[in-house]
FIDRENLO-39685 format. One record per atom (N, C-alpha, C): x, y, z. Coordinates in steps of 0.02 Angstrom, whole numbers, plus 32768, in hexadecimal, padded with zeros to 4 digits. Example, Ala and Ser with C-alpha at 12.3 -4.5 7.8 and 13.67 -1.06 7.14 Angstrom:
2
82947EE4818682677F1F818682947F5B818682827F90816282AC7FCB816582858002818A
END
This chain:
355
18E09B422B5E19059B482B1F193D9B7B2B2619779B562B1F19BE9B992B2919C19BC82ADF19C99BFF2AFD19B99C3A2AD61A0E9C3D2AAD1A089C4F2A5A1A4F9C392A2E1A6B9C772A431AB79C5C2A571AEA9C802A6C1B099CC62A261B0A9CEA2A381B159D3C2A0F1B5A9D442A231B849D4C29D71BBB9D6229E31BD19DA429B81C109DCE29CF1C019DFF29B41C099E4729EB1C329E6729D71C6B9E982A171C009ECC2A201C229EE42A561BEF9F072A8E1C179F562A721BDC9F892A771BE29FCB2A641C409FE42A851C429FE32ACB1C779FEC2AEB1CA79FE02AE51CB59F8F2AC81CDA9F642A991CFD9F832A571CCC9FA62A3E1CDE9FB529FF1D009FEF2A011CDBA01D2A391CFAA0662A3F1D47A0582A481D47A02C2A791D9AA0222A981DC4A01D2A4A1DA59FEE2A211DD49FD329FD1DE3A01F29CF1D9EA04029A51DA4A06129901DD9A09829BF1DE4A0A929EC1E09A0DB2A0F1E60A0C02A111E6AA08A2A1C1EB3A05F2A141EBEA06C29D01EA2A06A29A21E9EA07A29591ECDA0CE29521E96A0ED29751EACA126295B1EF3A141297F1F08A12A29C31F47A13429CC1F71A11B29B21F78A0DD29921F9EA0C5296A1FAFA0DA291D1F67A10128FD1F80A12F28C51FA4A16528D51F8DA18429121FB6A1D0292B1FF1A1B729232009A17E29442054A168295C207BA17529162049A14628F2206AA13A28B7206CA16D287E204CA1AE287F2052A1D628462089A21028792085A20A28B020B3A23D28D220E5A23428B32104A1D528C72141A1C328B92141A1DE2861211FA1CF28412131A1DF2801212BA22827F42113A2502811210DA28828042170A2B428202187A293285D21D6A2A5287921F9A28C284321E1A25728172203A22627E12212A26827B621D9A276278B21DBA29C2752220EA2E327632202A2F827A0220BA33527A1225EA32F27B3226EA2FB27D022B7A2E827DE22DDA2E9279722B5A2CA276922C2A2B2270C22CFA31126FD229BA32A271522B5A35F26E222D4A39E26E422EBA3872747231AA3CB2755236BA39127332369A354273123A0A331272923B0A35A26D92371A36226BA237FA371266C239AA3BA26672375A3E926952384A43D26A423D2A43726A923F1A40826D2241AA41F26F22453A40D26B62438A3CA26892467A3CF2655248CA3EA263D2444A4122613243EA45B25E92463A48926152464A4912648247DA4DD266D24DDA4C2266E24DAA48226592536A468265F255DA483260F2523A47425E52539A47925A52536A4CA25902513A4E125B92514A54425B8254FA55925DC254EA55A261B259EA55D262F25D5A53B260E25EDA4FF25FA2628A4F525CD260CA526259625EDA539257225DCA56F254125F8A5B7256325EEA5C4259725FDA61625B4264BA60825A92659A5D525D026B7A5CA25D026E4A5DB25B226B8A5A9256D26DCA5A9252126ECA5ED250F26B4A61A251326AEA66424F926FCA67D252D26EBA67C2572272CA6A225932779A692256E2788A642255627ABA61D255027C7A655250A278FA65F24D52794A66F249827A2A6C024962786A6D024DA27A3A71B24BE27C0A73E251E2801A70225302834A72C25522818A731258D27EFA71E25A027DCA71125E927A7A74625F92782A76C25CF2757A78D25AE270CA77A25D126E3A78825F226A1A76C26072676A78125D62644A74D25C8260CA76C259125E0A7A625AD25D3A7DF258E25ABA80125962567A7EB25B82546A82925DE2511A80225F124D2A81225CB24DBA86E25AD24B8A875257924DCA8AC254724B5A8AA250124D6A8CC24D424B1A8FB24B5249EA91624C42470A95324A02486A95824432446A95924302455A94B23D3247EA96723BF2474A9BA23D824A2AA0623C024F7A9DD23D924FAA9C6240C2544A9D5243E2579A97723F3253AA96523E52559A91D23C32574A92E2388255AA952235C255EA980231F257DA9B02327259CA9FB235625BDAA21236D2588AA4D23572574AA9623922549AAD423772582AAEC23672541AB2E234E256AAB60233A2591AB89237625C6AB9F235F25F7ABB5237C260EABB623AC2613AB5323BD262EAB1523EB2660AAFF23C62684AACE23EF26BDAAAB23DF2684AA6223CE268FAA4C23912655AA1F237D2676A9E923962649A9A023C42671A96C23B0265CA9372376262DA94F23492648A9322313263AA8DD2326260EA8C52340260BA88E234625B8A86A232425C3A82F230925AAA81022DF258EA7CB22F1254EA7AE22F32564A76422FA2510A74822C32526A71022C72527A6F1227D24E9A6A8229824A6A67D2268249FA651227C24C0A61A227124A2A5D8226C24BBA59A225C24DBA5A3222024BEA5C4220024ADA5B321B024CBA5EC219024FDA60F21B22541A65221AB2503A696219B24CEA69521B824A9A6C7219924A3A6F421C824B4A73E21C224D0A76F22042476A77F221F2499A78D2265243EA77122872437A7CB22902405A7C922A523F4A84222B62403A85122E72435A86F22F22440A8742344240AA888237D23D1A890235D23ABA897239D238FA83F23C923A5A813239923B8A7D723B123E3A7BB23EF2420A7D723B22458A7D723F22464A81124352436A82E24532446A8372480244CA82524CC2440A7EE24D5242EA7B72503245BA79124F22470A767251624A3A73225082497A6F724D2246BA6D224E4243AA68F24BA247DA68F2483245CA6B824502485A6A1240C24C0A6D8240824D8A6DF243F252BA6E82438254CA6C324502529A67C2466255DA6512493253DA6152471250CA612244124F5A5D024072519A5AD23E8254FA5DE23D82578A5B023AD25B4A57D23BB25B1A595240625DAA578243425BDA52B245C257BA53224342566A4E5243C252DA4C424092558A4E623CE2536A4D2239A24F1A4CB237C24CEA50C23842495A5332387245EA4F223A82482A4D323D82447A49C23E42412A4CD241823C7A4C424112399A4D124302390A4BF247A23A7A48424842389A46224C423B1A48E24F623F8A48625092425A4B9252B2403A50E253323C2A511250D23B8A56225112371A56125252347A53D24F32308A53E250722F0A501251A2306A4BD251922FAA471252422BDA481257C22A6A4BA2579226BA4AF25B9221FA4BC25972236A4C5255C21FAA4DF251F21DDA4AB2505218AA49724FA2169A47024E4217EA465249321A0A49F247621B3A4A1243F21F9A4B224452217A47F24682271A47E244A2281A4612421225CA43F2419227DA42723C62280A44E237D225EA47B238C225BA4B5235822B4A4CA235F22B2A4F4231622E7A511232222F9A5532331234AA55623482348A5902372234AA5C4233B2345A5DC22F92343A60222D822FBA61822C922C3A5ED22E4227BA60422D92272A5F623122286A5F223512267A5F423982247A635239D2213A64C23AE21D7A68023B921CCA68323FD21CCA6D4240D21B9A6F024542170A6DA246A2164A6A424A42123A69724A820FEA6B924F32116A6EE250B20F0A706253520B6A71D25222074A7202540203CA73025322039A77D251C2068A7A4253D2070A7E9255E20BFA7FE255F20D4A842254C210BA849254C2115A8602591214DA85925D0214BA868260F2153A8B0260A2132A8C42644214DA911265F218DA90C265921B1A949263C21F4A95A26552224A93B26262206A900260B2231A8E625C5225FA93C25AB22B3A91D25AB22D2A944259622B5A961254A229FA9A525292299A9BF24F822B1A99A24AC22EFA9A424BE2323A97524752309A932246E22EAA90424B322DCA8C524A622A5A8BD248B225FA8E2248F2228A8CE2482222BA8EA243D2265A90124102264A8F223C42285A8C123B02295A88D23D822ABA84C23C82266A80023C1222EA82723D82206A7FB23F921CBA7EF23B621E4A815237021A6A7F6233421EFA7C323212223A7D2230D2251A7A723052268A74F22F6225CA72A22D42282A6F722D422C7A6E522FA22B1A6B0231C22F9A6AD236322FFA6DE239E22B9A6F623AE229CA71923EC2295A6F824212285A6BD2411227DA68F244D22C1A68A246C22DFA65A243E2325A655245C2339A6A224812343A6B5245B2369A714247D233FA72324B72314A71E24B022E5A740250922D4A70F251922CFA6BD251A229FA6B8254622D3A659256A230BA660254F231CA61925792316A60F25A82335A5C925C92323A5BF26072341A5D8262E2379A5E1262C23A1A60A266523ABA64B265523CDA666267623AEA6CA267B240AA6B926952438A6F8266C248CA6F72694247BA72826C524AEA72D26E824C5A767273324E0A7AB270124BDA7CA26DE24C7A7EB269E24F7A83426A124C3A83926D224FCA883270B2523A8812727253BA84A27352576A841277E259FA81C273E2590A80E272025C7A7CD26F625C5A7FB269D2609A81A269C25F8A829264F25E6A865263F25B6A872265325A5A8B8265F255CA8D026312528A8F3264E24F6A90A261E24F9A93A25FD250CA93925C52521A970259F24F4A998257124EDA9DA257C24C4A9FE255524D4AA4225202497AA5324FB24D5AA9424E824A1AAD3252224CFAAFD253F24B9AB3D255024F5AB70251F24C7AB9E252B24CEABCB24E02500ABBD24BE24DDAB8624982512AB762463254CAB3A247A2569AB4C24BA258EAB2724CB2580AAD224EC25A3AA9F24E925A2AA6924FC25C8AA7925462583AA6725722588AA8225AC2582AA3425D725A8AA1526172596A9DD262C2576A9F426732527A9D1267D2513A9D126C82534A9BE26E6253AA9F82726254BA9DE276625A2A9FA276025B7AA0427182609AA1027222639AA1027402612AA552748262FAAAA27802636AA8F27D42605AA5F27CE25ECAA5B28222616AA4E28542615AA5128872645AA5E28B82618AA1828DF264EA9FB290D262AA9D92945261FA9E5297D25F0A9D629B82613A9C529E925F5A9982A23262AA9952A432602A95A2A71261EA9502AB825EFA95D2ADE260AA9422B25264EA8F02B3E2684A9012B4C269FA8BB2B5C26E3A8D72B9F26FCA8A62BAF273EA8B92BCD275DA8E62BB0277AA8F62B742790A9252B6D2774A95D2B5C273AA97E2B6E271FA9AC2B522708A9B22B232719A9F82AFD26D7AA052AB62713A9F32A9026EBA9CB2A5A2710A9B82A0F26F6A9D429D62721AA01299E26F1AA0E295F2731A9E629322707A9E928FA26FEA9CB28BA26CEA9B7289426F4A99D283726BCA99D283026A4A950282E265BA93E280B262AA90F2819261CA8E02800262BA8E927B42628A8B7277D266BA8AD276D2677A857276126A7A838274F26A9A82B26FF26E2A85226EA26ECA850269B271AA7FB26862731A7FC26B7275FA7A4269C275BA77A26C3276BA74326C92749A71726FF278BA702273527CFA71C271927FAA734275227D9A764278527A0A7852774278CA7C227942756A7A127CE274AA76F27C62721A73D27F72742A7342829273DA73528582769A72B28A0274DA6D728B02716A6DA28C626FBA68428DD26B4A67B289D2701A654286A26B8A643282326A0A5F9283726A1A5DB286D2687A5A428822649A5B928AE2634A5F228AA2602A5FD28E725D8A62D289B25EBA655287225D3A691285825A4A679282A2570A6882825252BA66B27E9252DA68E27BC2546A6732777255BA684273524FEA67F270724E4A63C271024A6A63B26F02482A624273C2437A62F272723F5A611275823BCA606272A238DA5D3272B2354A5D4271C2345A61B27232306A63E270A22FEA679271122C1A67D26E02295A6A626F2224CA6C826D52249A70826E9221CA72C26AE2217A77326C221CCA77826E621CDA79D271621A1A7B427402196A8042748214CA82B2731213DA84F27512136A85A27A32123A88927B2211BA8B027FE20DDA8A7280620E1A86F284320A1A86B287120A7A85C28AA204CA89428BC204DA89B2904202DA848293E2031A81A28FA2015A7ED29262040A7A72909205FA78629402095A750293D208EA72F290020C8A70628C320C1A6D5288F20B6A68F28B72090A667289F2096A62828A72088A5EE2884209CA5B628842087A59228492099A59D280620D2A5B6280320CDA5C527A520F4A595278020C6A5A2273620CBA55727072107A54C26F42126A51D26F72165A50D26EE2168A50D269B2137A52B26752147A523262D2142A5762623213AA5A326572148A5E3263E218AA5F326202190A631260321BEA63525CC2201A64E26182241A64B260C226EA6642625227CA6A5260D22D7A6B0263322D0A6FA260C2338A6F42614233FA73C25EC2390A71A25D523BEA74F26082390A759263D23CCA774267423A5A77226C323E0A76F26EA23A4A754273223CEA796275B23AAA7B9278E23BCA7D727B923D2A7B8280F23E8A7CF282123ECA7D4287723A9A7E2288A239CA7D628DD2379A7F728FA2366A831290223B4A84D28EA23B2A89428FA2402A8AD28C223CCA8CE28A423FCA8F5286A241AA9522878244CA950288B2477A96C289B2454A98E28EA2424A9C428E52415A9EA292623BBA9C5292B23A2A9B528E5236EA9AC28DF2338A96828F52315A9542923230AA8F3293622D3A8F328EC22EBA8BF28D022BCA8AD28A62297A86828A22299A83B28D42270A7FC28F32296A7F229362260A7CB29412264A798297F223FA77329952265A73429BB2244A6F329BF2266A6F22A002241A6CE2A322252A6C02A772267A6E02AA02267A73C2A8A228BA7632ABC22CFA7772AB522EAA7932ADB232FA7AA2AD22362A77E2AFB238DA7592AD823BAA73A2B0923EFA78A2B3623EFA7612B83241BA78C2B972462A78A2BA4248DA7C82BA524C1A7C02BA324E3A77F2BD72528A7652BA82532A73B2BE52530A6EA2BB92500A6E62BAE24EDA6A92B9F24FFA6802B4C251CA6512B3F2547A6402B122514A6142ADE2509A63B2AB924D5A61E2A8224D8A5E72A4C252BA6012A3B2551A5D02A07254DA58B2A0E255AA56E2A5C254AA54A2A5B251CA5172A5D24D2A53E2A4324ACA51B2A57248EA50529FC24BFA4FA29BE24AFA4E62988248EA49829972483A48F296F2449A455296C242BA441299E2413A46E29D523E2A45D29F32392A46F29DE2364A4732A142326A47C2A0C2316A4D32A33234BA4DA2A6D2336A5152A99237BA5162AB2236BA5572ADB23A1A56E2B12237CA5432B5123BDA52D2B7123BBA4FD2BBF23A2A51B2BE9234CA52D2BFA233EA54F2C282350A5672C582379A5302C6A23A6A53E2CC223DBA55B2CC123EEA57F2C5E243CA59F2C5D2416A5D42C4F23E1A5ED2C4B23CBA6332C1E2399A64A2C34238CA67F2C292356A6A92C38233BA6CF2C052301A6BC2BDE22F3A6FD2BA722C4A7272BB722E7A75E2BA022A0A7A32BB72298A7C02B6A224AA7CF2B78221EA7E72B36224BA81B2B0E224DA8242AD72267A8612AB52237A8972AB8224CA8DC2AC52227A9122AD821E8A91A2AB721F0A8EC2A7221C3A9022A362181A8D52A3C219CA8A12A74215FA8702A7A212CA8742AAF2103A8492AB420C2A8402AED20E2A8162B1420CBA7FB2B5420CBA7C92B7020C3A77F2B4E2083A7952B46205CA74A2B1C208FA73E2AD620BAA7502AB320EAA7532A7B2116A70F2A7E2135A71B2ACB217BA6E52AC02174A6B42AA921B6A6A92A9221AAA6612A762181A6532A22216AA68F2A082151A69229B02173A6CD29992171A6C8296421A0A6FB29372171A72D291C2190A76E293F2170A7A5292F219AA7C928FF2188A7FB28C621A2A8202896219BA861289421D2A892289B21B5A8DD28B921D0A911286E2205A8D7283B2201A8FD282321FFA8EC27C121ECA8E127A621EFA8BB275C2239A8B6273D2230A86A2743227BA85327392288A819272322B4A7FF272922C9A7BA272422D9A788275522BAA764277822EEA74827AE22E6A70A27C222F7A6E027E62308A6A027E022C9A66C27D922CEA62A27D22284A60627C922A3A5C127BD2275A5B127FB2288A55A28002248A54627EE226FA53227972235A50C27742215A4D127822245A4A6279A222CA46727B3224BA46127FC2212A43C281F221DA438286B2226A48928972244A47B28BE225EA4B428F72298A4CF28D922CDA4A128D92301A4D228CA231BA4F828872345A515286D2335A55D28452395A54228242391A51B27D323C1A51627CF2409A54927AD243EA55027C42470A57427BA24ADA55D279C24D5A58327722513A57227642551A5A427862589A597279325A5A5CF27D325F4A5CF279C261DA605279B2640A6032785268BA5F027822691A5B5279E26C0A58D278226A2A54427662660A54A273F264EA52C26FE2622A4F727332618A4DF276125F0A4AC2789259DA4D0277F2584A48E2796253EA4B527A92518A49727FD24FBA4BD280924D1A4AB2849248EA4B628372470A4A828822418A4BC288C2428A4E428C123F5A51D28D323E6A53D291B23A2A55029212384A54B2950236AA56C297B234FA5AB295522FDA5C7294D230DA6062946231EA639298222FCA62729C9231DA6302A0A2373A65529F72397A60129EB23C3A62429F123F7A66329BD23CCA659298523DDA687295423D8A6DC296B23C1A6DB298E23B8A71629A42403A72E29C62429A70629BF248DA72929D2248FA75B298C24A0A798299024D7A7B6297524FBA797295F2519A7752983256CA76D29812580A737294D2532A70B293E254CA6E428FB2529A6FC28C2251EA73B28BA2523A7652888254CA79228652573A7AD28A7259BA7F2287F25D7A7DF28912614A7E92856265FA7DB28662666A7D728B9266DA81228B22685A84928D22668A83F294A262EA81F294325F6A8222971262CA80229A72635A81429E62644A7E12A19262EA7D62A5A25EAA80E2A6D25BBA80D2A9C2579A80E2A5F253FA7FA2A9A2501A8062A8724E9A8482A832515A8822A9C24E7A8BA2AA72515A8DF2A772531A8C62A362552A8DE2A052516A91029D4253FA94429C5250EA969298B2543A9A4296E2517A9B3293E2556A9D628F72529AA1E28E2253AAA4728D02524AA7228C82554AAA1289C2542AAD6286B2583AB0D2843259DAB33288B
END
């Protein structure tokens, strides 16, 4: 008697299939995962087009004039026994905002694109709110938060003021302005430069007040994505692309002082500029060595030495920018680490400023 034929896949059978299975979801949520994230640096980079024509407008409107990078409440209002400037700004709805608002750019350059939200905070689960009740949502106020700002932070329209997506070049562009005794005093002023090149030592000063004052505004980073970061002794990684931003981004290295680094120190010599929208520096053109402040085991993650602001590629690798003659790019945080597309003034890497 022939025994009835059994059909029906064999344990091994099934594993295979089940295993073809699962490379084909990887394939397929990867691809959608490069999808999304492609979607929403395409959307970043929008927003960062409609903020720069906004910076422009402002130069355009007042004489070739760069926007401030910060305004201290006292220096907006004039102290006492200062030359006041007497300056004012207003919401949608003509209603004069507190200047501890306006000291950050956000809503001094709002109206220049029609207090729309998305251009400022559009990386916020809540951009559709408006920018007159946008609310500071850090868990924690950062170390080092400037004094004048963290009385902006019970405030209505806190969010907007501290926490957009892009952070300006606040010191180098405009100037950070404070009061010391009494007076409206700008960081960095006084400072002298200097820098190794063919012709010897160069001084001057550091921050560019007009955007005639830009030498190469096709290379110079006006805005960046940007988050504030405390000081730690152990590398960032992974961070949520829905953390809050912040409304000014630093250099690597602010005037004598390094305040991050990622991949080491590029060395002199080597031409960084050109390496916008890539992924890295061309191994076979470069050489990076650790910054003094790092370990071995470091390169290549972003370490923070000092509580600040500084750049953050929210989505994907690269870290998006607007440069000042109104374009925008992506870089590298690698290659962000140039000077030289930070400060007017910079034309080696081993540039630094000091009174």
């Amino acid at each position: 008697m022939n025994k009835a034929r059994r059909f029906g896949f064999t344990l091994i059978e099934l594993l295979v299939v089940i295993a073809i299975i699962a490379i084909l979801v990887g394939l397929l949520s990867s691809g959608l995962s490069g999808a999304i994230s492609a979607g929403k640096t395409t959307k970043e980079m929008n927003r960062l087009r409609q903020l720069m024509l906004a910076w422009t407008m402002y130069s355009g409107q007042y004489n070739d004039r760069l926007l401030p990078g910060f305004l201290e409440s006292g220096v907006q209002q004039g102290a006492q026994g200062s030359a006041a400037w007497q300056v004012r700004y207003k919401n949608k709805h003509g209603t004069e905002l507190d200047p501890l608002l306006c000291q950050t750019y956000p809503w001094r350059l709002a109206s220049y694109m029609d207090f729309s939200i998305d251009p400022i905070m559009g990386y916020r689960a809540d951009s559709e709110e408006n920018l007159d009740y946008s609310s500071y949502l850090a868990p924690e106020i950062p170390d080092n938060l400037p004094a004048s700002l963290t009385g902006a932070i019970p405030l209505q329209g806190s969010g907007a003021a501290l926490q957009p997506a892009f952070g300006y070049n606040a010191y180098y562009l405009g100037g950070w302005w404070e009061l010391v005794s009494g007076v409206p005093t700008m960081k960095f002023g006084n400072d002298g430069y200097t820098q190794a090149g063919t012709t010897g030592i160069a001084r001057g000063r550091v921050v560019a007040q007009t955007i005639g004052n830009i030498p190469k505004p096709s290379e110079l980073i006006v805005f960046s994505a940007s988050i504030f970061l405390n000081q730690s002794d152990t590398p960032y990684s992974k961070l949520n692309e829905y953390l809050p931003g912040s409304a000014w981004v630093v250099p690597h290295k602010l005037g004598q002082e390094e305040v991050w680094g990622f991949g080491g120190v590029i060395l002199e010599g080597i031409d960084v500029t050109s390496n916008a929208n890539s992924d890295s520096i061309n191994p076979m053109s470069a050489f990076l060595s650790p910054s003094p402040l790092m370990q071995s085991g470091d390169i290549g993650k972003l370490m923070v030495f000092k509580n600040q602001s500084v750049p953050f590629n929210r989505y994907g690798k690269m870290v998006s920018v607007g440069v000042a003659d109104g374009s925008t790019k992506t870089y590298s945080m690698t290659a962000l680490n140039d000077i030289r597309l930070w400060v007017p003034v910079a034309d080696t890497l081993t540039f630094s400023h000091a009174p």
